[in-house]
C-alpha positions as CSV (number, residue, x, y, z in Angstrom):
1,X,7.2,-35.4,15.1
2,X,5.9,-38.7,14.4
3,X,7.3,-41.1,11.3
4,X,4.7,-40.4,8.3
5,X,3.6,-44.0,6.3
6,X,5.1,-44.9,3.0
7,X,1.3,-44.3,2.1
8,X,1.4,-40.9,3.6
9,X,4.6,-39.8,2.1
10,X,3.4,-40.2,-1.4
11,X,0.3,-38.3,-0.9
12,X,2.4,-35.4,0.5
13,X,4.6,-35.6,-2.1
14,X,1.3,-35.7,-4.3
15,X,0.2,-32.5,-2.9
16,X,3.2,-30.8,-3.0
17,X,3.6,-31.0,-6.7
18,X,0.0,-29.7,-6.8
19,X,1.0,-26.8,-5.1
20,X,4.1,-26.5,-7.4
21,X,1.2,-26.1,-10.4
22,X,-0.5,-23.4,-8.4
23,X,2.6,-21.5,-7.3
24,X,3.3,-21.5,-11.4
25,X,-0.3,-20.4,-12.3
26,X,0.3,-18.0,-9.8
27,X,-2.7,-18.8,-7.4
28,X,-0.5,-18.4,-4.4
29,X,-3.4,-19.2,-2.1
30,X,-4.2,-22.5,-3.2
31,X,-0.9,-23.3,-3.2
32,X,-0.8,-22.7,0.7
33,X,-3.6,-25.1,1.5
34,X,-1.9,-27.9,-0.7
35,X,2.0,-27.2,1.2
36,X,-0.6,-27.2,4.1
37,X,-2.0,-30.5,3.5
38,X,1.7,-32.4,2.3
39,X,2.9,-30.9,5.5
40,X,0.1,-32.1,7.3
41,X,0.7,-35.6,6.1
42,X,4.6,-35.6,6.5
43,X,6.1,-33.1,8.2
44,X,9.8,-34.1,7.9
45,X,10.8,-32.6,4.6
46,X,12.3,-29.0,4.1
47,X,11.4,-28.5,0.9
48,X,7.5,-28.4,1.8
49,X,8.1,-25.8,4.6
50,X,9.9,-23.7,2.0
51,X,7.6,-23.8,-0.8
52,X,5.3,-22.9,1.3
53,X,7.3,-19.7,3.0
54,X,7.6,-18.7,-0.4
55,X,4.1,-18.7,-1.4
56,X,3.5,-16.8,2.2
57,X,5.5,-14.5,0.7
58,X,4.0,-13.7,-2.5
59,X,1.1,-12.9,-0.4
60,X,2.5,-11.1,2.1
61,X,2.0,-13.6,5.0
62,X,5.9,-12.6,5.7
63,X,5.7,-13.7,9.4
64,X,4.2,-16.8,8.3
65,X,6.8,-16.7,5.5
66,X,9.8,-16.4,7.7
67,X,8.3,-19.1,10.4
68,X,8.2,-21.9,7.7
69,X,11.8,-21.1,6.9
70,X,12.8,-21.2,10.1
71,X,11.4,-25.0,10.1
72,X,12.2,-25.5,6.5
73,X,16.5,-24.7,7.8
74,X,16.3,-26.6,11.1
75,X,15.0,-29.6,8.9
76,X,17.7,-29.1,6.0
77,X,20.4,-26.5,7.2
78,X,21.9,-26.5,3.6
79,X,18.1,-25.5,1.7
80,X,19.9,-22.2,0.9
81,X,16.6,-21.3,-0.8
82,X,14.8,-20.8,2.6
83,X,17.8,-18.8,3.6
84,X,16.9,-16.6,1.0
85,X,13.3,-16.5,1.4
86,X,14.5,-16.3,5.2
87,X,15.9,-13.0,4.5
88,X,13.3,-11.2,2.3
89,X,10.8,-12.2,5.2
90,X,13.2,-10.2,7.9
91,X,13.4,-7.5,5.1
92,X,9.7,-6.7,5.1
93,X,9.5,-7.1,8.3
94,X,12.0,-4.2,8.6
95,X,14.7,-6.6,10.3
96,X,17.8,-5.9,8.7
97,X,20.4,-7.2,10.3
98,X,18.8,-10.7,10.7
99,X,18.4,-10.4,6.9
100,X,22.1,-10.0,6.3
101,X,23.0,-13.2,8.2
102,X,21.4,-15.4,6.2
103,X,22.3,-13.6,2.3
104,X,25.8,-14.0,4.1
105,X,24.9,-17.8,4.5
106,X,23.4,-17.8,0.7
107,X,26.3,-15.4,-1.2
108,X,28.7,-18.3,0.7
109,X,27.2,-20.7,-1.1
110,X,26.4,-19.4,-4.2
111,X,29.1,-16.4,-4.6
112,X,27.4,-13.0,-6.7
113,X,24.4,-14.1,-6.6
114,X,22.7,-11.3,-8.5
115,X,19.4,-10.9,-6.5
116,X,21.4,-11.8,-2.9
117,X,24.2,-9.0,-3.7
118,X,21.3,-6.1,-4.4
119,X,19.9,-7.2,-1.5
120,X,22.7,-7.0,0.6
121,X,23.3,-3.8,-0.3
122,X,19.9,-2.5,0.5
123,X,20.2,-4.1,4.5
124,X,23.7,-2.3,4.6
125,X,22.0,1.3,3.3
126,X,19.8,0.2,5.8
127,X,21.5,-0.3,8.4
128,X,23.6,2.4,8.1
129,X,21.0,5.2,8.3
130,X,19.7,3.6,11.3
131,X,22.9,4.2,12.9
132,X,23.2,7.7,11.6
133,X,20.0,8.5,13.2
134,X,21.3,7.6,16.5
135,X,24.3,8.5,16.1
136,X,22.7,12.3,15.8
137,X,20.5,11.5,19.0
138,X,18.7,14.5,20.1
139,X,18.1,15.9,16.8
140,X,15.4,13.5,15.7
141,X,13.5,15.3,17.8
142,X,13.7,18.8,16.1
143,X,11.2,20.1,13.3
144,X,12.6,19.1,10.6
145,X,12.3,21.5,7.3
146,X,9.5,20.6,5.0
147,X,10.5,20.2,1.6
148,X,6.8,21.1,0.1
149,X,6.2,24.0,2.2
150,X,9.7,25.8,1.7
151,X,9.8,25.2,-1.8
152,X,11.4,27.6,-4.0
153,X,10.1,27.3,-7.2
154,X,13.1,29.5,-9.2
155,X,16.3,26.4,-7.7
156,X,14.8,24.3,-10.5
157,X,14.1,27.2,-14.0
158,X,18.0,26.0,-15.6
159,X,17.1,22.0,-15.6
160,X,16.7,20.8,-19.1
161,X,13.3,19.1,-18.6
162,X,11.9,22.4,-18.3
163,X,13.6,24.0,-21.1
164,X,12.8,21.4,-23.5
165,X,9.2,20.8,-22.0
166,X,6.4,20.7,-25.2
167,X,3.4,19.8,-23.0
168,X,0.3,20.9,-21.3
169,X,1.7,24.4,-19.0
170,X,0.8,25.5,-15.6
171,X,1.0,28.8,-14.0
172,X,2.4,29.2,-10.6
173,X,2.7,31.1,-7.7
174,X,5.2,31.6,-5.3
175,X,4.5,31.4,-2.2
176,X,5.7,33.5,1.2
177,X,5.5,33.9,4.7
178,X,5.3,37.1,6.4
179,X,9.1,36.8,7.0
180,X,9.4,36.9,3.1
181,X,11.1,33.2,3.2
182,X,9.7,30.6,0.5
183,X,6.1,29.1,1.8
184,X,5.8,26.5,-1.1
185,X,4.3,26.7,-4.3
186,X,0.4,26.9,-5.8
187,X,-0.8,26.2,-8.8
188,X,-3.2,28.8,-10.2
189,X,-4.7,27.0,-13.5
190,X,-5.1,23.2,-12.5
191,X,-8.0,22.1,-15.0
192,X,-9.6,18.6,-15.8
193,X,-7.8,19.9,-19.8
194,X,-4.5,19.8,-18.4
195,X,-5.1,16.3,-16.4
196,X,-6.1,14.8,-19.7
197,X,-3.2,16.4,-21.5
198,X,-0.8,15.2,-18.5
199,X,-2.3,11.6,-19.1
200,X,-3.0,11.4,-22.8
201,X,0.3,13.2,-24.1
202,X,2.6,12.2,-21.6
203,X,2.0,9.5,-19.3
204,X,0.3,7.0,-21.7
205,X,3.0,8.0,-24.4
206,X,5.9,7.4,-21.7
207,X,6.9,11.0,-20.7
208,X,7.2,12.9,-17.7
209,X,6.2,16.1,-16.3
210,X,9.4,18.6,-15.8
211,X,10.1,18.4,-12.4
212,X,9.5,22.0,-11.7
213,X,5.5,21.1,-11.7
214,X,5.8,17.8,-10.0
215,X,7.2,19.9,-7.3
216,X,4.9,22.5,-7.7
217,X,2.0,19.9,-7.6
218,X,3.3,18.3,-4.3
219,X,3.8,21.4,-2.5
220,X,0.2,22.5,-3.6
221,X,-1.6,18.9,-2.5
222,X,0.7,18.9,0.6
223,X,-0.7,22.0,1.8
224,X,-4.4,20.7,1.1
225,X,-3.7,17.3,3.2
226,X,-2.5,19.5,6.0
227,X,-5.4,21.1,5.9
228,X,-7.4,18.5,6.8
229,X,-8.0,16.5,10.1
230,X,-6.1,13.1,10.7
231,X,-9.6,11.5,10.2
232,X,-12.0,13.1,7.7
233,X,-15.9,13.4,8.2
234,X,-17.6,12.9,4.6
235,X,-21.5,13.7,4.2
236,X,-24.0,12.8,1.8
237,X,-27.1,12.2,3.5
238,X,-28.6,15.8,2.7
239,X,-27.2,15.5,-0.8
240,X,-28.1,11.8,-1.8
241,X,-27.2,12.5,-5.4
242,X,-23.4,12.8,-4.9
243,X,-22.4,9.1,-4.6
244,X,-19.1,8.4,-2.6
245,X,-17.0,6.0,-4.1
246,X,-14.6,3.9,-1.9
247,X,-11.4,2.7,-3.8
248,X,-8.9,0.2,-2.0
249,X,-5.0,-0.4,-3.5
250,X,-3.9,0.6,-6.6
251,X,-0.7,-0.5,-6.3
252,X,1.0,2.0,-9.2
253,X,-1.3,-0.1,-11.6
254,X,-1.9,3.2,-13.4
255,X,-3.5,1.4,-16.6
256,X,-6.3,0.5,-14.2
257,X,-6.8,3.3,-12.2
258,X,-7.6,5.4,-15.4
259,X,-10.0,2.2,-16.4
260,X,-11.8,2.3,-12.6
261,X,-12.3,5.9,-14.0
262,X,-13.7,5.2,-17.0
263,X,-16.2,2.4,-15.8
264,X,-17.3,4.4,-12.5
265,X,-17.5,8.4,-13.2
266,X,-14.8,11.5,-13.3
267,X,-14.8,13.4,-9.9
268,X,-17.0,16.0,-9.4
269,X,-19.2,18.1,-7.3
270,X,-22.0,14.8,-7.5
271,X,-19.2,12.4,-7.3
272,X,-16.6,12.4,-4.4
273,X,-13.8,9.4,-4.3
274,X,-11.8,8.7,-1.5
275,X,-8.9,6.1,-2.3
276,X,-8.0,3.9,0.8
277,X,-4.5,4.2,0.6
278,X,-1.4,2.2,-0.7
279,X,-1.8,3.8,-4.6
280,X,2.2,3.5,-4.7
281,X,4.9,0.8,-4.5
282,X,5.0,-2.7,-6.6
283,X,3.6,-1.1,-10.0
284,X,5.7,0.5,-12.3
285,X,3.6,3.0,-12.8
286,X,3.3,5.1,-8.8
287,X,4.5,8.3,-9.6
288,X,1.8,8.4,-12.4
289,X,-0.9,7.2,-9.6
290,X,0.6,9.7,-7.8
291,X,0.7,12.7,-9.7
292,X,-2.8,11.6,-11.1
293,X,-4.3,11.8,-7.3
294,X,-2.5,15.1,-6.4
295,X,-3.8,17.1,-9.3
296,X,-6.8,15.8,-8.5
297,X,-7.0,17.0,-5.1
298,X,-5.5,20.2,-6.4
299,X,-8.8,20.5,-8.6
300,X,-11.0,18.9,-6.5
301,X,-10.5,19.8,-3.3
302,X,-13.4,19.2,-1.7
303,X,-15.0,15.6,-3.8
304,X,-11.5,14.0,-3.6
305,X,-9.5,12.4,-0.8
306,X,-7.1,10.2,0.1
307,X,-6.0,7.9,3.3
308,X,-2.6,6.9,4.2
309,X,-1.7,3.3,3.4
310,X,1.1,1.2,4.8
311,X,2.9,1.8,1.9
312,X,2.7,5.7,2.6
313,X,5.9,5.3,4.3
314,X,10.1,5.8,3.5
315,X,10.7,2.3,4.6
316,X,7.8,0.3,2.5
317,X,9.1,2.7,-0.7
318,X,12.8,2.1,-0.4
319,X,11.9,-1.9,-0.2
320,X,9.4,-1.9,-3.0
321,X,10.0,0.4,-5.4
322,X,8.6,4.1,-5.5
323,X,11.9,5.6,-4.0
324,X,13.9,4.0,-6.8
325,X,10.5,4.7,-9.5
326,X,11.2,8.5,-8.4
327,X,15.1,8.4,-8.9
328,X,14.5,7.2,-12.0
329,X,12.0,8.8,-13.8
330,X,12.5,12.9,-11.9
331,X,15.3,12.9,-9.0
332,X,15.8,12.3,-5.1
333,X,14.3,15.4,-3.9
334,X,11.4,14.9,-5.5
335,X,11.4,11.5,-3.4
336,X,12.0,13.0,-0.9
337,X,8.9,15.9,-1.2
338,X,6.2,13.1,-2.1
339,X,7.5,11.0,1.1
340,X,6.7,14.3,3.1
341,X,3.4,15.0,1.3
342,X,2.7,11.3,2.9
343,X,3.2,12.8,6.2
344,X,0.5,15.0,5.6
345,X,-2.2,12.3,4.6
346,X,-5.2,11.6,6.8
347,X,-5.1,8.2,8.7
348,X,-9.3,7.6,8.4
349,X,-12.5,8.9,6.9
350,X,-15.7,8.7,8.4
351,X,-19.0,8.7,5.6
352,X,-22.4,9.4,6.9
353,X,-21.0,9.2,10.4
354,X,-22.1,5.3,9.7
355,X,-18.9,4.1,8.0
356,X,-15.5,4.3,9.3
357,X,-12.7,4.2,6.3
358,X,-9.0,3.3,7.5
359,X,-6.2,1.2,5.3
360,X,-5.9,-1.5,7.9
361,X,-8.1,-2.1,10.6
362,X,-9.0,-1.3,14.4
363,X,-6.6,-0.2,17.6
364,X,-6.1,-2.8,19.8
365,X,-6.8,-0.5,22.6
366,X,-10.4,-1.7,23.2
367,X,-11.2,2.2,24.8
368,X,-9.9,3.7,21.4
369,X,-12.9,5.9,19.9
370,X,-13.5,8.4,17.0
371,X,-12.1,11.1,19.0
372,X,-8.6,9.2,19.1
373,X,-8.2,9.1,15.8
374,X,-8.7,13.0,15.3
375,X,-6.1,13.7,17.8
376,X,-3.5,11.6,16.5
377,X,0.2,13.7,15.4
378,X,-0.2,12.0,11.7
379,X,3.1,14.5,10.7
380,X,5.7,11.5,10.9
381,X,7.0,7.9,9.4
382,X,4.5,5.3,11.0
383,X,5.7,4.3,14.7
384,X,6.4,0.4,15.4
385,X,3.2,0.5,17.5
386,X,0.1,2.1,18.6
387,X,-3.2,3.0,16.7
388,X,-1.2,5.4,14.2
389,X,0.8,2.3,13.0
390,X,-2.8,-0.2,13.8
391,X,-5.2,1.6,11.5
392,X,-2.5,0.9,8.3
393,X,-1.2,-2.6,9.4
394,X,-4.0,-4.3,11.1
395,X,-6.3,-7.2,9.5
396,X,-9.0,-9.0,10.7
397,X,-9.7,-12.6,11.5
398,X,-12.0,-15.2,12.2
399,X,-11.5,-16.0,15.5
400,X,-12.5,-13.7,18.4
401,X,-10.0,-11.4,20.3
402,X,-6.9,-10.3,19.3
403,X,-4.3,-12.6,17.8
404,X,-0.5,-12.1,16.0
405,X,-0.4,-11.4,12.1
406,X,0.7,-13.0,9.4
407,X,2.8,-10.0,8.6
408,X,4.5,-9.7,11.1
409,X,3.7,-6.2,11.6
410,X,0.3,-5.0,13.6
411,X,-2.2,-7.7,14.7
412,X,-5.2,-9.4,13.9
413,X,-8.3,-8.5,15.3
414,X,-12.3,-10.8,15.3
415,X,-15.2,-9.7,15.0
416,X,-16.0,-9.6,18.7
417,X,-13.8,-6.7,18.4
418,X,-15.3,-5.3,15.3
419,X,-18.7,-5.2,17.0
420,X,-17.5,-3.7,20.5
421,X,-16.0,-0.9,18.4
422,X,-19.2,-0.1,16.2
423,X,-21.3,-0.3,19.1
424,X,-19.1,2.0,21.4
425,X,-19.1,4.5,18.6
426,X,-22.3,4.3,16.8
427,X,-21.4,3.2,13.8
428,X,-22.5,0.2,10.7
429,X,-19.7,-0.7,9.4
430,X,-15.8,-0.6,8.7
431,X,-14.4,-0.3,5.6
432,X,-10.9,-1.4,5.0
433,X,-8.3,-2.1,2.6
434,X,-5.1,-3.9,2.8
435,X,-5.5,-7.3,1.3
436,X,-6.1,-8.7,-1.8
437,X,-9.7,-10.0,-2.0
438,X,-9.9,-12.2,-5.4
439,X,-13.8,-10.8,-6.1
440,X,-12.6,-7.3,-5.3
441,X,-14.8,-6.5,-1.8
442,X,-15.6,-9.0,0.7
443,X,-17.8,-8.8,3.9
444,X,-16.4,-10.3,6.6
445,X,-17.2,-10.6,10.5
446,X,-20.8,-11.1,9.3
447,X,-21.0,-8.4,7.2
448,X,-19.7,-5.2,9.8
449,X,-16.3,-5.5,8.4
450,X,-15.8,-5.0,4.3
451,X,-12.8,-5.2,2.3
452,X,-11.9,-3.2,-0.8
453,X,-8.9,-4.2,-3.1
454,X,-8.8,-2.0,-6.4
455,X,-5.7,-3.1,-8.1
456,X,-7.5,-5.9,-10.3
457,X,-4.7,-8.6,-11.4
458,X,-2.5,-7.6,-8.9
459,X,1.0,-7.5,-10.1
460,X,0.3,-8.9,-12.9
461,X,0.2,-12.4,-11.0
462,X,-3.3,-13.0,-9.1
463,X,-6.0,-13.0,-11.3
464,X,-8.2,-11.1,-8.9
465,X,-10.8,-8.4,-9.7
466,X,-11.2,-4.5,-8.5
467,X,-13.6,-3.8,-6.3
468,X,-15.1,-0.2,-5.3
469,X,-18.1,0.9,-2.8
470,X,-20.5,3.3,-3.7
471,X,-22.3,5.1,-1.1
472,X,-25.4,6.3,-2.4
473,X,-28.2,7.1,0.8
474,X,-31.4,5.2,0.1
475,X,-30.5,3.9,-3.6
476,X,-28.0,0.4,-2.6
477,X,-28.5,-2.8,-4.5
478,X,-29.2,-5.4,-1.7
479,X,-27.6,-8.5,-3.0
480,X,-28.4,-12.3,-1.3
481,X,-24.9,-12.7,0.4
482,X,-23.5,-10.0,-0.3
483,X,-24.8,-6.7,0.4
484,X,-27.0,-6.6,3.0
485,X,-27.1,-2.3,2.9
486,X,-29.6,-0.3,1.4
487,X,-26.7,2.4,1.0
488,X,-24.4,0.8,-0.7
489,X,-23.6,-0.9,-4.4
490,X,-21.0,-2.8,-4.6
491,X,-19.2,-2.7,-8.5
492,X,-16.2,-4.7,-9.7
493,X,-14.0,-4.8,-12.4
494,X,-11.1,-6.4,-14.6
495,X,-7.4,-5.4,-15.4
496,X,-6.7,-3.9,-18.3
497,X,-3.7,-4.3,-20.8
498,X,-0.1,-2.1,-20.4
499,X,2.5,-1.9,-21.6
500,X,5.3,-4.9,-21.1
501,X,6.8,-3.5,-17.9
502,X,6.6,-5.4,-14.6
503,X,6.0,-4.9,-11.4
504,X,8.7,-3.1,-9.5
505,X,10.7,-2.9,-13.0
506,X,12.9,0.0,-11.1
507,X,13.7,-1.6,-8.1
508,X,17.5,-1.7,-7.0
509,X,16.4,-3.6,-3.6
510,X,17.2,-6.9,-4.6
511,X,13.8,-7.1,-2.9
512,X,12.3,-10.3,-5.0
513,X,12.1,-14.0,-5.5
């Protein structure tokens, strides 16, 4: 580490304050490049290296995060800040234990910390399941009993949200198996009149469903996902006039999700959307999202689809906030029966048998093909590894081959490998989803790669916009620079107001900075 100049000093310290102005204007990505640049210039000081970490954070660069603390402590071991931002890194990263040594370090220094106590207490719950599951070994390993498909609809007819219920009804049935034990539930009357009652007189007013049709409605849709392969095949090269719309994140931004609606088409038999994963966790509004989606599927089976995200999973929702949304707003089983319905989501789509649709990017197997992906066991929480956990984790990069993530979690892959994968199985392009992209869709890896981020404003903090694909055979909208594919149009959009709830507004994690 050399000795930076006086004259070098006081630019870094120049730049860092100009980071300081991003972080509060919330452009977290400027901010990197001017911690970047002070740190560049003088490397010695702790508080650059956790400034930065933090803004790594906000992104969700947490192994890049947790790296510049690590620097950040071994500079200054009393910057208790970057032991904090130190443990929320090892939290998403799904490191508990690390994460409790350092809010140990921080609740010694600064005793009831409010944010370092709840997030103690989520590493312990943490940390004690994990040794509950091996404490009951072998049993892991049995079939567990599916909540949505053994659902009895009668254990919930004496709760009081049904009694007093005033909305939109449904009708029901039972279902069972030829054993005559419960086989989960179907709705017989789903209609686009009760979807706009359930949003217009309840949701957008602040109510819920009773919880005996949110179950009903995840049993129902949980059934449906089952039904289909871990990767989808989507057509509309015989019928050019049903456009395919491509969503990325929502994000539980419900407010916008009913806007994308509204700007781009209601689903129907000429228009087919397939969301990209990740519609729950951060915004307040998931089970919303959620419940939206399912009824959707329930009565559009065929013209409406979703992929599992990332944040499809037990440990993403107990960190960032659907598992505690849930608890709050219907109960733990119903938790419980949506994380199960996740289970059952596909992992891909493949359009036109041109376009290849997964949440995060490509295997790093470099024999992986289509076929894979069909045969993957999708009926689990993600595995630490392998193309089930690759095709929700992974993002690309620049450079060629395969290099670590900023995450922490998966890998990044170039466009070397973009190209060997398209040309081993025929195909144009990948469509991914993931990150946030500030103009909504980007092409990337000269245009084989695209990213779609539909949560515009994300958390209420970025300033981005929404972007969608269209896939409409013959009828794109070549644009210089940016479309360079007669099938698709590209279409973007802006957040919308809500209400004055933020992000994650049910949270107990502790999970925040």
């Amino acid at each position: 580490m050399s000795t930076p100049t006086a004259a070098d000093r006081a630019k870094a310290l120049e730049r860092k304050n100009e980071g300081n102005v991003f972080v509060k204007e919330k452009h977290f990505l400027k901010a990197i490049e001017k911690y970047t640049e002070a740190i560049d210039l003088d490397s010695t000081q702790s508080i650059y290296f956790s400034n930065r970490a933090f803004a790594h954070f906000k992104v969700d660069n947490f192994q890049s995060a947790l790296n510049d603390c690590d620097e950040a402590i071994k500079l200054d071991p009393k910057n208790i800040k970057a032991y904090h931002r130190r443990a929320l890194s090892c939290m998403a990263l799904l490191e508990f234990k690390k994460a409790r040594k350092d809010l140990n370090v921080l609740l010694k220094a600064k005793p009831n910390d409010p944010a370092a106590t709840k997030a103690l207490l989520t590493c312990d719950r943490f940390i004690r399941e994990e040794r509950f599951r091996k404490a009951i070994g072998g049993a892991e390993n049995e079939a567990k009993i599916s909540l949505c498909q053994t659902l009895n609809l009668s254990s919930f007819d004496a709760n009081a949200d049904l009694a007093n219920y005033e909305g939109p009804k449904l009708e029901f049935e039972q279902l069972y198996d030829d054993k005559n034990a419960f086989k989960g539930a179907k709705i017989k009357n789903m209609s686009q009149e009760f979807i706009s009652k359930m949003v217009n007189d309840l949701f957008l007013k602040g109510k819920y469903l009773p919880k005996k049709y949110v179950a009903a409605i995840i049993s129902h849709a949980d059934t449906l996902f089952r039904q289909e392969p871990s990767m989808v095949e989507l057509e509309n090269n015989s019928t050019p006039d049903v456009k395919i719309s491509v969503c990325g994140d929502t994000h539980g931004q419900f407010y916008d999700v009913l806007n994308l609606f509204r700007k781009f088409g209601k689903v129907g038999p000429k228009h087919t959307y397939l969301f990209n994963g990740d519609f729950v966790d951060r915004g307040s509004w998931s089970c919303e999202v959620a419940l939206l989606f399912y009824c959707l599927k329930i009565l559009h089976p065929n013209n409406f689809f979703l992929n599992r995200g990332n944040h499809e999973s037990d440990n993403m929702n107990k960190i960032y906030g659907f598992e505690d949304e849930c608890k709050y707003k219907y109960s733990q089983r119903i938790f419980n029966m949506f994380s199960q319905s996740f289970e059952s989501l596909p992992l891909a789509t493949l359009i036109n048998n041109d376009y290849l649709v997964m949440h995060g990017g490509l295997p790093s197997d470099p024999s992986a093909t289509l076929s894979d992906f069909k045969n993957i066991d999708r009926f689990a929480q993600p595995p630490r590894d392998g193309a089930f956990m690759e095709l929700l984790w992974a993002d690309p990069q620049e450079a060629n081959g395969m290099g670590p993530s900023q995450r922490g979690l998966g890998h990044a892959f170039g466009p070397d490998i973009t190209d060997r994968f398209l040309r081993n199985n025929t195909l144009r392009k990948i469509f991914r989803s993931h990150e946030l992209r500030m103009g909504g869709v980007q092409f990337e890896q000269k245009g084989k790669l695209m990213t779609v981020f539909s949560a515009p404003n994300y958390c209420d903090s970025q300033g981005n916009l929404g972007g969608v694909i269209h896939v409409v055979p013959g009828h794109g909208i070549l644009q210089a620079g940016r479309n360079d594919d007669q099938n698709l149009i590209i279409e973007t959009f802006e957040a919308v107001e809500h209400p004055d709830i933020k992000p994650m507004a049910y949270s107990n994690g502790g999970f925040g900075l």
